[in-house]
C-alpha positions, -999 to +999 in steps of 0.1 A: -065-204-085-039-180-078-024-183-041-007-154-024+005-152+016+012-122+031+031-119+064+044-099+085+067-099+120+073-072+145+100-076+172+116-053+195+135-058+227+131-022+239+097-013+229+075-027+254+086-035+297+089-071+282+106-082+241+078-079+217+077-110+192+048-112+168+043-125+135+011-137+114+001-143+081-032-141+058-038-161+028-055-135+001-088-143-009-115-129-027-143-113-006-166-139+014-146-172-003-116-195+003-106-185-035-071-168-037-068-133-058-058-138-092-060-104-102-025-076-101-016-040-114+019-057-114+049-043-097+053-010-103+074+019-097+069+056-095+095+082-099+083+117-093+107+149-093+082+173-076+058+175-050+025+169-072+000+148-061-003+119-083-030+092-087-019+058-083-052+039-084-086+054-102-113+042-077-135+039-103-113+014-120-127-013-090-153-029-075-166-023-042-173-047-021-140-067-029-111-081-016-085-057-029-047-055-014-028-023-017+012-025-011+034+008-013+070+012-007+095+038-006+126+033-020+140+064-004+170+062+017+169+099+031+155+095+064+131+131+057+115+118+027+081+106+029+050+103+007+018+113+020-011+090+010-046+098+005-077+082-003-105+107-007-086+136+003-078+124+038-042+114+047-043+084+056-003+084+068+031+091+056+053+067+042+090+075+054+121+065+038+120+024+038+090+022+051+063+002+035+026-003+038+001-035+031-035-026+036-069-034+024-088-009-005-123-003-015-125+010-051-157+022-066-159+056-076-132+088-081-137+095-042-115+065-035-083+071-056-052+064-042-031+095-043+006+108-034+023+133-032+060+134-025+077+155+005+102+171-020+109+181-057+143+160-065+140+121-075+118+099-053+105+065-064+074+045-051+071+009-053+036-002-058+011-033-064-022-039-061-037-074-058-073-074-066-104-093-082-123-084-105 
């Protein structure tokens, strides 16, 4: 059994009337069990050079119903690049230069697919993994 821990911390001093300090973690587990995902794409990267939209994850590669983890970075260091992200044609956020995002995914059919598309047409890259079972 594969075990993976994902955590995260947020501080900030100037955010809130008082200094913001929270930080948790999550042990990643298949649906309904204590048994850890065993299952990753890997860690990838994309590097685009226009402002296609391009299909990370085929929903209808995945279950529904499961536990899957979706992690995207961007490697970008020019503050005004960003990748939008989609899932079923709804943007779901942009991810800005060094930003990063960890969320859950429900695959199961070609209205799921996780989709960019990149803010400009010179060289952008995407770091990506998912963490799934089967």
């Amino acid at each position: 059994m594969a075990t993976t821990t994902a955590a995260i911390t947020l501080t900030s001093t100037d955010l809130l009337s008082d200094s913001l300090s929270l930080s948790t973690t999550a042990t990643l587990t298949k649906a309904g069990t204590a048994v850890g995902l065993d299952q990753t794409s890997g860690l990838g990267r994309k590097t685009t050079a226009s402002t296609s939209e391009y299909t990370l994850f085929d929903g209808t590669s995945y279950s529904a119903d499961k536990a899957h983890k979706l992690y995207l970075k961007n490697t970008s260091t020019t503050d005004t690049e960003y990748f939008k992200l989609t899932i079923n044609a709804e943007e779901i956020g942009r991810i800005y230069a060094g930003d990063w995002v960890f969320m859950p995914w429900s695959g199961h059919d070609a209205d799921n697919d996780i989709k960019i598309t990149p803010s400009v047409a010179t060289t952008m890259t995407l770091e990506y993994m998912l963490i799934y079972e089967a």
